[in-house]
PDB file of N, CA, C and O in Angstrom, chain B, residues numbered from 101:
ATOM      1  N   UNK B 101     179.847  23.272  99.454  1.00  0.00           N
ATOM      2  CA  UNK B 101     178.586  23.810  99.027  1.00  0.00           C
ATOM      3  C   UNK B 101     177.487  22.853  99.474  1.00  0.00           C
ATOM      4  O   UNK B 101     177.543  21.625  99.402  1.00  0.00           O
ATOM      5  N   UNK B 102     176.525  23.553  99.922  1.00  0.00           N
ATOM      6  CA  UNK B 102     175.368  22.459 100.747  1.00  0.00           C
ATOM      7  C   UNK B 102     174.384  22.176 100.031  1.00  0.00           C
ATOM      8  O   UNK B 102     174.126  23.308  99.623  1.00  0.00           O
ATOM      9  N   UNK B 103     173.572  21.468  99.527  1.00  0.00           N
ATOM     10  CA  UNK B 103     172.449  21.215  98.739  1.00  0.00           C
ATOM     11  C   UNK B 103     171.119  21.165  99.130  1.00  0.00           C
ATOM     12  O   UNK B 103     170.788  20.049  99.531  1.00  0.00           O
ATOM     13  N   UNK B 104     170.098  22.155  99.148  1.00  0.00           N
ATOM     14  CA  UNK B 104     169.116  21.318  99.415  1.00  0.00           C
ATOM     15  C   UNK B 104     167.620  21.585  98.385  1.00  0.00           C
ATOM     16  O   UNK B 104     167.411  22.423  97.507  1.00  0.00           O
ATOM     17  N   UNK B 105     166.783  20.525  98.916  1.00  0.00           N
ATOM     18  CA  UNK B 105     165.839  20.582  98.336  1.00  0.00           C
ATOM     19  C   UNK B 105     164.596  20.637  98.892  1.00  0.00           C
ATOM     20  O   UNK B 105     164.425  20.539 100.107  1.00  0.00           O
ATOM     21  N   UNK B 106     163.080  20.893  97.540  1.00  0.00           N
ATOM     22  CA  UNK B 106     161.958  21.716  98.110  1.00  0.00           C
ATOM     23  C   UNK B 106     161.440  20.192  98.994  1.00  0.00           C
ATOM     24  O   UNK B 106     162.409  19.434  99.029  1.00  0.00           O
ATOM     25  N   UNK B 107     160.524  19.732  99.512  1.00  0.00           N
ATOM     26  CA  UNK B 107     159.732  18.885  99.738  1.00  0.00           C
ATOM     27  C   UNK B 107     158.429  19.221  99.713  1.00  0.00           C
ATOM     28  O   UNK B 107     157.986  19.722 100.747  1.00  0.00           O
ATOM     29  N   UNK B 108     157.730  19.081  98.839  1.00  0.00           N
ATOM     30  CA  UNK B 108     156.501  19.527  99.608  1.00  0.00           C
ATOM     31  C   UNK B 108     155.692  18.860  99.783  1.00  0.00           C
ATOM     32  O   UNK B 108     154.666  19.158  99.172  1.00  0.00           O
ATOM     33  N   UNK B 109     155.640  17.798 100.535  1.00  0.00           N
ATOM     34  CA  UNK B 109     154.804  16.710 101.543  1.00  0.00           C
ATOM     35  C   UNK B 109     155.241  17.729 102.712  1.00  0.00           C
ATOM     36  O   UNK B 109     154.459  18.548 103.195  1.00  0.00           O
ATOM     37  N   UNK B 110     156.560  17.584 103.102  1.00  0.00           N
ATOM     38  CA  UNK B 110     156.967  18.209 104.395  1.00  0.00           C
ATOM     39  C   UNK B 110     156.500  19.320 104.452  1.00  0.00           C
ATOM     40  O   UNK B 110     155.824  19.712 105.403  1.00  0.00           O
ATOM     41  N   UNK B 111     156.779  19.990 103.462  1.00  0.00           N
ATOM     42  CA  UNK B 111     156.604  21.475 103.716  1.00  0.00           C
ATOM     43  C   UNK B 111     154.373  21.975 104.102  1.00  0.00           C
ATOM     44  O   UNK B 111     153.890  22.832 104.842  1.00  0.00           O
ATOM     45  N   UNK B 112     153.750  21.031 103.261  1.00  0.00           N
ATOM     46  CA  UNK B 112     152.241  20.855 103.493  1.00  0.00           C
ATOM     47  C   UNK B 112     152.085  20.398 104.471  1.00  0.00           C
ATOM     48  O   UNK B 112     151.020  20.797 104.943  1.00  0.00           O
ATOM     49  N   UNK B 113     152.750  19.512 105.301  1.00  0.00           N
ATOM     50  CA  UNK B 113     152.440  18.988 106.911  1.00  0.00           C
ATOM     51  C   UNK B 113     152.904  20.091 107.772  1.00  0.00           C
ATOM     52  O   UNK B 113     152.564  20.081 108.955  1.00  0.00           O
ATOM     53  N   UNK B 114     153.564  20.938 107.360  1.00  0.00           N
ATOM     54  CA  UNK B 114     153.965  21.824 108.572  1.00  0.00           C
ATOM     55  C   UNK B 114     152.761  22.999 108.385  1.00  0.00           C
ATOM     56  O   UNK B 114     152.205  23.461 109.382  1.00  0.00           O
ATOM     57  N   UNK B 115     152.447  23.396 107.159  1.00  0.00           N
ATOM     58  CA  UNK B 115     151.508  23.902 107.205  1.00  0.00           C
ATOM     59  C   UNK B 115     150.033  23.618 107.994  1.00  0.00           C
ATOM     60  O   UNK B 115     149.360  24.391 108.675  1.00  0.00           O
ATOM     61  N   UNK B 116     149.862  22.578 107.727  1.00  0.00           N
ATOM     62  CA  UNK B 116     148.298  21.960 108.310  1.00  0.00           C
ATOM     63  C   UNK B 116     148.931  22.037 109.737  1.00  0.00           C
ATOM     64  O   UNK B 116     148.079  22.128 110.621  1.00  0.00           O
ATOM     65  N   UNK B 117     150.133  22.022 110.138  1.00  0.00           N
ATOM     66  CA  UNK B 117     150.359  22.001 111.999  1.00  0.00           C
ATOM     67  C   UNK B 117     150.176  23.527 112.053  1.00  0.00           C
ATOM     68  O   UNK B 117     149.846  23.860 113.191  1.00  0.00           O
ATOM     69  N   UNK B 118     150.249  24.274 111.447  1.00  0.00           N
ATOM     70  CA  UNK B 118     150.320  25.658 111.781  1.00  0.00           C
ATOM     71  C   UNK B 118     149.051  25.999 111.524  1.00  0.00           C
ATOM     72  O   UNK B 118     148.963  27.151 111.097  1.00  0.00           O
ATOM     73  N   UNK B 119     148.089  25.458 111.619  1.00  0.00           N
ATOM     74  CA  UNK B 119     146.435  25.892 111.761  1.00  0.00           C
ATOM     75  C   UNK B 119     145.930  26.027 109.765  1.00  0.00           C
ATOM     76  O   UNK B 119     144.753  26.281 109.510  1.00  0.00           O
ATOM     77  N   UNK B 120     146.924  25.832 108.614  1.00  0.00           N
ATOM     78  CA  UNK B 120     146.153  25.753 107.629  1.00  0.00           C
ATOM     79  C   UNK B 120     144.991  24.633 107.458  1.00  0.00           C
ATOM     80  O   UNK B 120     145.077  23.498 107.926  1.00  0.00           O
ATOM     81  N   UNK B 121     143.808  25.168 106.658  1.00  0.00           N
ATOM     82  CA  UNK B 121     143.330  23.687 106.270  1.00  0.00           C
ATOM     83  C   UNK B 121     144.156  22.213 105.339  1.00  0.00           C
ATOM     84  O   UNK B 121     145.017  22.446 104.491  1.00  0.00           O
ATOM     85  N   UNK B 122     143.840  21.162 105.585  1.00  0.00           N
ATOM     86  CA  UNK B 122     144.765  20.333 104.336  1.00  0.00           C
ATOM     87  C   UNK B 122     144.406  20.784 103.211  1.00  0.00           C
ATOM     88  O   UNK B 122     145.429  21.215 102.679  1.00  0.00           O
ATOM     89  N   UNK B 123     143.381  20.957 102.426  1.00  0.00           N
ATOM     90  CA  UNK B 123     143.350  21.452 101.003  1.00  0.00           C
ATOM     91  C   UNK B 123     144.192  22.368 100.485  1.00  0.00           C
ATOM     92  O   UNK B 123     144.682  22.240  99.363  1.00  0.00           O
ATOM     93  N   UNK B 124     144.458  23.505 101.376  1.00  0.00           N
ATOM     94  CA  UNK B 124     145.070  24.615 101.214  1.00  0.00           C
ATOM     95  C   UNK B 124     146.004  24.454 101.667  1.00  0.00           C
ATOM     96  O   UNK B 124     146.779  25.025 100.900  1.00  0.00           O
ATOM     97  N   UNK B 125     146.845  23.839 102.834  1.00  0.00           N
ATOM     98  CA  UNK B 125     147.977  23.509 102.822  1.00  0.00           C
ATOM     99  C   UNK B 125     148.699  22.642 101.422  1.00  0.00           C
ATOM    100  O   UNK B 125     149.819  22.789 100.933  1.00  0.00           O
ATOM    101  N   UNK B 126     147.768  21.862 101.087  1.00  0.00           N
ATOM    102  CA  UNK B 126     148.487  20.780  99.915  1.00  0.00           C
ATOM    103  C   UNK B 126     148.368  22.175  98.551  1.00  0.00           C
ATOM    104  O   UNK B 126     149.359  22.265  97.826  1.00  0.00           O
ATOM    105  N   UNK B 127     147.693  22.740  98.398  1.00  0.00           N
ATOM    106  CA  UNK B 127     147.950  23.752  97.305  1.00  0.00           C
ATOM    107  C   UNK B 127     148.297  24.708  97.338  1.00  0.00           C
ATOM    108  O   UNK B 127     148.279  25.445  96.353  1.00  0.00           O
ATOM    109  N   UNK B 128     148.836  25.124  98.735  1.00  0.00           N
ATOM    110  CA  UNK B 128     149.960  25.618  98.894  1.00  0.00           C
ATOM    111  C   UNK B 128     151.355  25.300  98.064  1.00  0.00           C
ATOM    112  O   UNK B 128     151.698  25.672  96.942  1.00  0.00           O
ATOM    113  N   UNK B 129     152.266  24.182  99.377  1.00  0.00           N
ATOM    114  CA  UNK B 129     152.685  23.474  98.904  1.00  0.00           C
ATOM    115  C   UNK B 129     152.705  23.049  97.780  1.00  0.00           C
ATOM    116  O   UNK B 129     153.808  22.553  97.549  1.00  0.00           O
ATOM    117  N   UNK B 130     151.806  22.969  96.666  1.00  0.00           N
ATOM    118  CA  UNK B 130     151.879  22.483  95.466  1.00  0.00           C
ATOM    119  C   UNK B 130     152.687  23.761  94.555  1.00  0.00           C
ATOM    120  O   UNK B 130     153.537  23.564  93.687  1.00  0.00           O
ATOM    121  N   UNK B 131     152.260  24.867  94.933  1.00  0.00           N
ATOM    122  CA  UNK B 131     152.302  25.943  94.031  1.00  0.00           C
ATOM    123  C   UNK B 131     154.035  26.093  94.082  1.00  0.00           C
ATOM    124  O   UNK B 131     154.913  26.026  93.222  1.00  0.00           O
ATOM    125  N   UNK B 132     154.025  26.334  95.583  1.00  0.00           N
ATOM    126  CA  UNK B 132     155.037  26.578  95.843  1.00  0.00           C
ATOM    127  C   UNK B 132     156.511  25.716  95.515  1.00  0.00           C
ATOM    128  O   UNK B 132     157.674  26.100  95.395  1.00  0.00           O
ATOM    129  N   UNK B 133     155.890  24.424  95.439  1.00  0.00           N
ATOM    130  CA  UNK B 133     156.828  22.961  94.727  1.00  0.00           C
ATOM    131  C   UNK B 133     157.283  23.908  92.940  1.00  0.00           C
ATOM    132  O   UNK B 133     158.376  24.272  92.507  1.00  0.00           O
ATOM    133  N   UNK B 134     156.093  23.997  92.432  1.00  0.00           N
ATOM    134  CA  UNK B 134     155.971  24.825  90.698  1.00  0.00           C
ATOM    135  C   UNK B 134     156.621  25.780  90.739  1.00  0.00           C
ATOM    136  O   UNK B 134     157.166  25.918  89.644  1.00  0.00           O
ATOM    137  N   UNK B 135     157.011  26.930  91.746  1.00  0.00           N
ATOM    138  CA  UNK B 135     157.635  27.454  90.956  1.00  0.00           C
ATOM    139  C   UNK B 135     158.947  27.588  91.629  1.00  0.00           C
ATOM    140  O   UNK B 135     159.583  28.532  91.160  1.00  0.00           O
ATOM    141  N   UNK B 136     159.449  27.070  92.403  1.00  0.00           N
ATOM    142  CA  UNK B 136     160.602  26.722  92.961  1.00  0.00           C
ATOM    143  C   UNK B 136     161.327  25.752  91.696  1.00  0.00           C
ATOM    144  O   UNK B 136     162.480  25.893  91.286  1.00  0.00           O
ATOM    145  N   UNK B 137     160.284  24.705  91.192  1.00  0.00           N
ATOM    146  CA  UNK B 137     161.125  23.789  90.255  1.00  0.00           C
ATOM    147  C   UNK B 137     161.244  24.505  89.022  1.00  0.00           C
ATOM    148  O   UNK B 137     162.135  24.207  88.227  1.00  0.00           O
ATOM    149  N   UNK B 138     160.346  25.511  88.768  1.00  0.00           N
ATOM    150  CA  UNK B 138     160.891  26.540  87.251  1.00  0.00           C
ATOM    151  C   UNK B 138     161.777  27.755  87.525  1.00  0.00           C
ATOM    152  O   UNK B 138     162.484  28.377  86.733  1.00  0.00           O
ATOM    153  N   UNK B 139     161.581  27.942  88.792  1.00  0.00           N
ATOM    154  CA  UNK B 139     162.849  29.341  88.530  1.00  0.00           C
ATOM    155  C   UNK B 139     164.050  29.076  89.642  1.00  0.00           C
ATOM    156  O   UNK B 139     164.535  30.038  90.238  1.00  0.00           O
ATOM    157  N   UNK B 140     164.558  27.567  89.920  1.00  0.00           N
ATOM    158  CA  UNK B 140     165.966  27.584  89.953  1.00  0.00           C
ATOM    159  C   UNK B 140     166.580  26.572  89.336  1.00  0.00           C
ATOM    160  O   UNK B 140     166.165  25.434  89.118  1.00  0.00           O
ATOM    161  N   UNK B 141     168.036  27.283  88.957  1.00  0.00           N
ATOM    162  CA  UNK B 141     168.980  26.453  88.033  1.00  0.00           C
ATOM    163  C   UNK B 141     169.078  24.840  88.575  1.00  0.00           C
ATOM    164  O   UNK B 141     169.254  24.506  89.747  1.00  0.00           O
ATOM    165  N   UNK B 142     168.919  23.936  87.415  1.00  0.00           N
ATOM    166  CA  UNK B 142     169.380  22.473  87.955  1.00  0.00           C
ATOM    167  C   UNK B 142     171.501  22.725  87.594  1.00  0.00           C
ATOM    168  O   UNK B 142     171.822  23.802  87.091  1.00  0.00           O
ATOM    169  N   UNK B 143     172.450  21.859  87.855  1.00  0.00           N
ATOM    170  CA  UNK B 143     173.193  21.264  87.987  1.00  0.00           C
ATOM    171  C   UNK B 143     173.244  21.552  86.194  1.00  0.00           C
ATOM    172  O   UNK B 143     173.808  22.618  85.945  1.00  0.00           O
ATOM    173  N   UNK B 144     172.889  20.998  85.281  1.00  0.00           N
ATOM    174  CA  UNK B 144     172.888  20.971  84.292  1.00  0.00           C
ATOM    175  C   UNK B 144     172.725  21.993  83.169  1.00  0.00           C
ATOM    176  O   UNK B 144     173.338  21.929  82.103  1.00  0.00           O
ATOM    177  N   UNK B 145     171.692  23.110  83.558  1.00  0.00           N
ATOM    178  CA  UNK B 145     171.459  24.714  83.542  1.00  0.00           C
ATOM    179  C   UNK B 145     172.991  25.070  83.705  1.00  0.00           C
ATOM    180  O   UNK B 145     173.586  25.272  82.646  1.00  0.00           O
ATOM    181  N   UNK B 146     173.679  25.170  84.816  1.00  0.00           N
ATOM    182  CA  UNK B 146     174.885  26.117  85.365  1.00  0.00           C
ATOM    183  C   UNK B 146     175.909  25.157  84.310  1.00  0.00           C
ATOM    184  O   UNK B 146     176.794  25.759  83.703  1.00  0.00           O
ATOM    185  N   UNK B 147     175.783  23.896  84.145  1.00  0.00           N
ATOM    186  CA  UNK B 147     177.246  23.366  82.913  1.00  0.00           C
ATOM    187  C   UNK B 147     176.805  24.106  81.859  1.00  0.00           C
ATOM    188  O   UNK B 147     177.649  24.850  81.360  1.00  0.00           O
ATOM    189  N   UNK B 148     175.858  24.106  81.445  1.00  0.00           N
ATOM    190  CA  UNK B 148     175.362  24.504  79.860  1.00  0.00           C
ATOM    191  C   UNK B 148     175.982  25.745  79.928  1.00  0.00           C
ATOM    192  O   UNK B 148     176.845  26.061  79.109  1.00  0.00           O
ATOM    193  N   UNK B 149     175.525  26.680  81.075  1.00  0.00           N
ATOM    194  CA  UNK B 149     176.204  28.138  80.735  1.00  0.00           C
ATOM    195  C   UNK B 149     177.528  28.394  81.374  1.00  0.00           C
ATOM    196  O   UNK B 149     178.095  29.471  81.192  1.00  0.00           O
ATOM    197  N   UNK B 150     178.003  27.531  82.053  1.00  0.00           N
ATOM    198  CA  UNK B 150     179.821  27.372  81.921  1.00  0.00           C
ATOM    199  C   UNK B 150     180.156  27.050  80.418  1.00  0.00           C
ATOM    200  O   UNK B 150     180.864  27.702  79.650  1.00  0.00           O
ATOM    201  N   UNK B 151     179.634  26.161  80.247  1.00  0.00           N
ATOM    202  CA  UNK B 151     179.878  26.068  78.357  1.00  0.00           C
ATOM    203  C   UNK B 151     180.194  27.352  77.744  1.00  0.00           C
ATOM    204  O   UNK B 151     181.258  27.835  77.356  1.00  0.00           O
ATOM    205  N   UNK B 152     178.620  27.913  77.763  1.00  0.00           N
ATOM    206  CA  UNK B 152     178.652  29.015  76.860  1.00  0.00           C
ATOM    207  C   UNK B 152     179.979  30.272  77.320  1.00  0.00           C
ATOM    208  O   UNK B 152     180.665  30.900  76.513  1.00  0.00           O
ATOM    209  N   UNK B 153     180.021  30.333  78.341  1.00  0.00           N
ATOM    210  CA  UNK B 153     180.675  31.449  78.569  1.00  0.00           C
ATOM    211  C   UNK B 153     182.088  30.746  78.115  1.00  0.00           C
ATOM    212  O   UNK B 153     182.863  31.637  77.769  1.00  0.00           O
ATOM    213  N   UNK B 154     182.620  29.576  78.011  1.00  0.00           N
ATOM    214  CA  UNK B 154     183.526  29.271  77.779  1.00  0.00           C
ATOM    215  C   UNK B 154     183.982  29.623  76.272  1.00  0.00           C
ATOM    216  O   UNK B 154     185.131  29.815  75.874  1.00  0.00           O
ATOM    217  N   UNK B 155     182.944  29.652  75.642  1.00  0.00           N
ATOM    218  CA  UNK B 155     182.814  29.800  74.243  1.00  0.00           C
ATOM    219  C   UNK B 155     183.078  31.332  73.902  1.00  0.00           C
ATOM    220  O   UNK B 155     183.704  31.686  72.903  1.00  0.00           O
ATOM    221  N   UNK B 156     182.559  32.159  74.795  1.00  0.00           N
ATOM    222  CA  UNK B 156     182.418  33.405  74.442  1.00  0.00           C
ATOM    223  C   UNK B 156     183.360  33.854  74.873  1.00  0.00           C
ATOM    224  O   UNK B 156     183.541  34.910  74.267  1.00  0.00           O
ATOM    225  N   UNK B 157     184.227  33.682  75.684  1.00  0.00           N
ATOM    226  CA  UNK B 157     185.428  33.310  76.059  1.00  0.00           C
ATOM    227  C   UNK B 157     186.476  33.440  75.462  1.00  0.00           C
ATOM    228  O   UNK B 157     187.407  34.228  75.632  1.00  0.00           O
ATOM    229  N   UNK B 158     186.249  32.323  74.456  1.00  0.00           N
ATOM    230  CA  UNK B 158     187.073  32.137  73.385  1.00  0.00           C
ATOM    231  C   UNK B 158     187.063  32.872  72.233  1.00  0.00           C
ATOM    232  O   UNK B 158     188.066  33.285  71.650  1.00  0.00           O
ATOM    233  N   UNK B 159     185.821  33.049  71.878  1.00  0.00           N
ATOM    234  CA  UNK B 159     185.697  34.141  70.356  1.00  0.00           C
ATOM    235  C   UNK B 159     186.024  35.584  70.820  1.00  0.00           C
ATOM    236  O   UNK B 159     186.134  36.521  70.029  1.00  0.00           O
ATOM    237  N   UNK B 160     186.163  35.683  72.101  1.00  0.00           N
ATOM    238  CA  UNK B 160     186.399  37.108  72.675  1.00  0.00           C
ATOM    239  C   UNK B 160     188.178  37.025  72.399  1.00  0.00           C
ATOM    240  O   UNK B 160     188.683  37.927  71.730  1.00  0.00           O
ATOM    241  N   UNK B 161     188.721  36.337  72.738  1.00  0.00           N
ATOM    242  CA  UNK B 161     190.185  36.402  72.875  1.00  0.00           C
ATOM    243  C   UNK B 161     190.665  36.352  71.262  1.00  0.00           C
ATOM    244  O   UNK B 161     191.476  37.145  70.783  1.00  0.00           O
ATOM    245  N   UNK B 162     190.068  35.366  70.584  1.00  0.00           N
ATOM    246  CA  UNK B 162     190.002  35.764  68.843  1.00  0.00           C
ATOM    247  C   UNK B 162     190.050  36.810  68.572  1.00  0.00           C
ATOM    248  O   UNK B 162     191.063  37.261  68.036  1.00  0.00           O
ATOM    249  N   UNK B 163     188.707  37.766  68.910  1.00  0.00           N
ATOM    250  CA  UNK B 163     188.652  38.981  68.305  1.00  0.00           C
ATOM    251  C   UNK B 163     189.761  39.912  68.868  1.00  0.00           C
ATOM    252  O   UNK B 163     190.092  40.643  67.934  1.00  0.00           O
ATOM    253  N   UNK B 164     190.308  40.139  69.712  1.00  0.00           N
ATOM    254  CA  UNK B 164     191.020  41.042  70.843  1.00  0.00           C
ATOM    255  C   UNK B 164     192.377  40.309  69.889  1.00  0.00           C
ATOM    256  O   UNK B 164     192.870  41.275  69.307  1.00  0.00           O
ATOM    257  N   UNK B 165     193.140  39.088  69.507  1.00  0.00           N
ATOM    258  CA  UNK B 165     193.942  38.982  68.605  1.00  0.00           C
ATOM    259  C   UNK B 165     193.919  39.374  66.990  1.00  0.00           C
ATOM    260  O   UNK B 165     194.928  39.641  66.337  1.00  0.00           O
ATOM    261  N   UNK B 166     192.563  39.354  66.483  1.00  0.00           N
ATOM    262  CA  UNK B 166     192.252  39.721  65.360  1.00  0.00           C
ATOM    263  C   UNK B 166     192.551  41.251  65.024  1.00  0.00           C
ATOM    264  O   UNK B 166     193.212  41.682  64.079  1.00  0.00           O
ATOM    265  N   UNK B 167     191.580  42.318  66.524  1.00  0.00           N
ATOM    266  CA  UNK B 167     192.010  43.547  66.846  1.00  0.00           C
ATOM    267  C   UNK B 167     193.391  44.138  66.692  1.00  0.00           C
ATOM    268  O   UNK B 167     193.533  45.216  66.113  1.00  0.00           O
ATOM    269  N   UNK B 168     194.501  43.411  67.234  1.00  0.00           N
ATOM    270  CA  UNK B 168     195.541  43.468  67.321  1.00  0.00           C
ATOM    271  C   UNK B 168     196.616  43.595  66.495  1.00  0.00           C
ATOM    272  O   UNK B 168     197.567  44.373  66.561  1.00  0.00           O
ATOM    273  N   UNK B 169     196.244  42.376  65.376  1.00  0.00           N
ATOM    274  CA  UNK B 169     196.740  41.918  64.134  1.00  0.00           C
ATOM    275  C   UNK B 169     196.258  43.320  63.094  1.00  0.00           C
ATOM    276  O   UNK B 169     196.930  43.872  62.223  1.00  0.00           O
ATOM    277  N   UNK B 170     195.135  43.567  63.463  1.00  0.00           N
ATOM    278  CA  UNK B 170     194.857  44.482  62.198  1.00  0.00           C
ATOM    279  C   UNK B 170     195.553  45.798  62.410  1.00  0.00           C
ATOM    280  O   UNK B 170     196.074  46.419  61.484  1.00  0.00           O
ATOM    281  N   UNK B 171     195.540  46.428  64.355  1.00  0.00           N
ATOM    282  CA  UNK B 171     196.411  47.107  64.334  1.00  0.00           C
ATOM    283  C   UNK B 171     197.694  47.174  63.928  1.00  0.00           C
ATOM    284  O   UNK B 171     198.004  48.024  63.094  1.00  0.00           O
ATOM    285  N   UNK B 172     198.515  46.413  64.377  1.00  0.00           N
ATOM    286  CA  UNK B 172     200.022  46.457  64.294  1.00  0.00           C
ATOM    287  C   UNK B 172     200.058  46.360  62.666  1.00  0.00           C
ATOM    288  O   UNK B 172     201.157  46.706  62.233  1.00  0.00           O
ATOM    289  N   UNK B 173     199.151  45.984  61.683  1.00  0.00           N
ATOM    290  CA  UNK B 173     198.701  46.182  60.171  1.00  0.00           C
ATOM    291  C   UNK B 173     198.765  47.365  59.446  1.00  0.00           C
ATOM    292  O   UNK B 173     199.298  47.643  58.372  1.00  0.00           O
ATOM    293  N   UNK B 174     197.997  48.122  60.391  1.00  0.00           N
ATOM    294  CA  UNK B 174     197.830  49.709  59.958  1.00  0.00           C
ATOM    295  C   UNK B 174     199.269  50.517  60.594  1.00  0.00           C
ATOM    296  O   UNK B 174     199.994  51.169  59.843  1.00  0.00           O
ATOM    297  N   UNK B 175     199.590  50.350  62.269  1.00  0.00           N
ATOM    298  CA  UNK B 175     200.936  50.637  62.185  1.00  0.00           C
ATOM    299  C   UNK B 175     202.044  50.837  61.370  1.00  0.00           C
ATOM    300  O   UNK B 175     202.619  51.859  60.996  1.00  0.00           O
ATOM    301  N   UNK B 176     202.208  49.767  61.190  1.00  0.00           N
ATOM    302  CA  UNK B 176     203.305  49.164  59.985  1.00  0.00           C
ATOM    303  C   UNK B 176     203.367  50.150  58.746  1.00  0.00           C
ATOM    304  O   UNK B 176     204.227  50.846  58.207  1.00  0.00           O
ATOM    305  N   UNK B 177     201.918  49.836  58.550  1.00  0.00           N
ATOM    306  CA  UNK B 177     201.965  50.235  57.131  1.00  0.00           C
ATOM    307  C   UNK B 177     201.620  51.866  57.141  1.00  0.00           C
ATOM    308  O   UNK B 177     201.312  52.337  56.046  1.00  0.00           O
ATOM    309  N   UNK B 178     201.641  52.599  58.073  1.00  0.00           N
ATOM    310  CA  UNK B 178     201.939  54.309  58.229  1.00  0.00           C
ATOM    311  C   UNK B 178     203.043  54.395  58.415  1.00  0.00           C
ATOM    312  O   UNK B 178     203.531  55.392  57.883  1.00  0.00           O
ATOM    313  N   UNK B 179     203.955  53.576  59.139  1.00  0.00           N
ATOM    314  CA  UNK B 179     205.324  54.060  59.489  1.00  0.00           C
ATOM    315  C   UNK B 179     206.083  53.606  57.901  1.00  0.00           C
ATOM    316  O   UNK B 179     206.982  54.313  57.446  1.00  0.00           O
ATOM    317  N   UNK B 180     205.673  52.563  57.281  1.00  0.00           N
ATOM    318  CA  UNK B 180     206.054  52.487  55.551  1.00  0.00           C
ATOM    319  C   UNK B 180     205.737  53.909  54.637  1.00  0.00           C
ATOM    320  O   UNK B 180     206.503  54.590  53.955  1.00  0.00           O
ATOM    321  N   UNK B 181     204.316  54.051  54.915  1.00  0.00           N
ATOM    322  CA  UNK B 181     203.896  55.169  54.580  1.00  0.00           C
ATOM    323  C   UNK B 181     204.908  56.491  54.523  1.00  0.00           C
ATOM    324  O   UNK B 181     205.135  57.085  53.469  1.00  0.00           O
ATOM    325  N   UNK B 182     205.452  56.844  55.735  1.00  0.00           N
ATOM    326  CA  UNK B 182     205.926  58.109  56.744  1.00  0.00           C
ATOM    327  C   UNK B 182     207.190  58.051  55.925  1.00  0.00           C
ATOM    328  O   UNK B 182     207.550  58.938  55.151  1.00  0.00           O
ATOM    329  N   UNK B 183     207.897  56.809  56.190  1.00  0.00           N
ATOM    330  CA  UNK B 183     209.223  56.636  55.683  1.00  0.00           C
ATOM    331  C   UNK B 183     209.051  57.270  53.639  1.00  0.00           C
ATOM    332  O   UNK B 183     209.663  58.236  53.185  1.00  0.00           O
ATOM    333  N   UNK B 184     208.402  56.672  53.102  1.00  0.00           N
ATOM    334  CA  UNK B 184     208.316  56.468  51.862  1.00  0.00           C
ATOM    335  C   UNK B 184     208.340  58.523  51.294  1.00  0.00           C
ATOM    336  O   UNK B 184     209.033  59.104  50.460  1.00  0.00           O
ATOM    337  N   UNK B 185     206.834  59.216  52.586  1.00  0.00           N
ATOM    338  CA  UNK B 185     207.090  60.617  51.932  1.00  0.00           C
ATOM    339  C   UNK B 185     208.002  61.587  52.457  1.00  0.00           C
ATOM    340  O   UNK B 185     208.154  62.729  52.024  1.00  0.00           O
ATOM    341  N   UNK B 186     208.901  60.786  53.908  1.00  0.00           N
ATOM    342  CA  UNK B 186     209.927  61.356  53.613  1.00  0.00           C
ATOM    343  C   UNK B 186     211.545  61.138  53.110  1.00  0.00           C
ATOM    344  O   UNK B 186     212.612  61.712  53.329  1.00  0.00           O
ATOM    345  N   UNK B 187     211.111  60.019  52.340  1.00  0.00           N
ATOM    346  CA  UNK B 187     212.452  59.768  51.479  1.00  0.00           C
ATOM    347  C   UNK B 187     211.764  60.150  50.127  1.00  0.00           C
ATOM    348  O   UNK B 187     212.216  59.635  49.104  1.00  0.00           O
ATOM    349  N   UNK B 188     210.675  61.037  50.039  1.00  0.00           N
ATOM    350  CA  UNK B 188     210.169  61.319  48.580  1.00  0.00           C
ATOM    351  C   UNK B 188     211.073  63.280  48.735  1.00  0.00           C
ATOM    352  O   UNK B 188     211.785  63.838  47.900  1.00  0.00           O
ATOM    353  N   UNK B 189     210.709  63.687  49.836  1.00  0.00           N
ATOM    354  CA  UNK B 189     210.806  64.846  50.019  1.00  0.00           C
ATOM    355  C   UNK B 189     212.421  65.517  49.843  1.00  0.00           C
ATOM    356  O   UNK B 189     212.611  66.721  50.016  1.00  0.00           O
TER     357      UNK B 189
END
């Protein structure tokens, strides 16, 4: 997996070579630094929600045994049931 990152010195010098003014190249670049650094995940973002899903994960496989348990519960206890009215009959 390759990594990279924003620069934006670099990225404002290529601008001003491409006919922007510097002001507007640098606030360019600036903007563009802002929201690159708020809307992608750091390294630390993606553990946190490996976490979580790990978690949910887990209370999922709980419930799906809990599910289970209560079935084979009600099973049981119809085929007790079944037996009982027809050894009543």
């Amino acid at each position: 997996m390759t990594s990279s990152t924003f620069n934006a010195i670099t990225y404002a010098n290529k601008l001003k070579q491409a006919g922007i003014e510097p002001r507007g190249a640098e606030a360019i670049a600036e903007e563009q630094s802002n929201f690159i650094n708020s809307n992608v995940a750091t390294k630390s973002d993606i553990a946190l929600l490996k976490s979580d899903i790990a978690i949910m994960e887990i209370r999922l496989q709980a419930f799906i045994v809990k599910c289970l348990i209560s079935t084979t519960g009600l099973i049981c206890g119809l085929i007790t049931l079944l037996h009982f009215i027809k050894s009543s009959v």
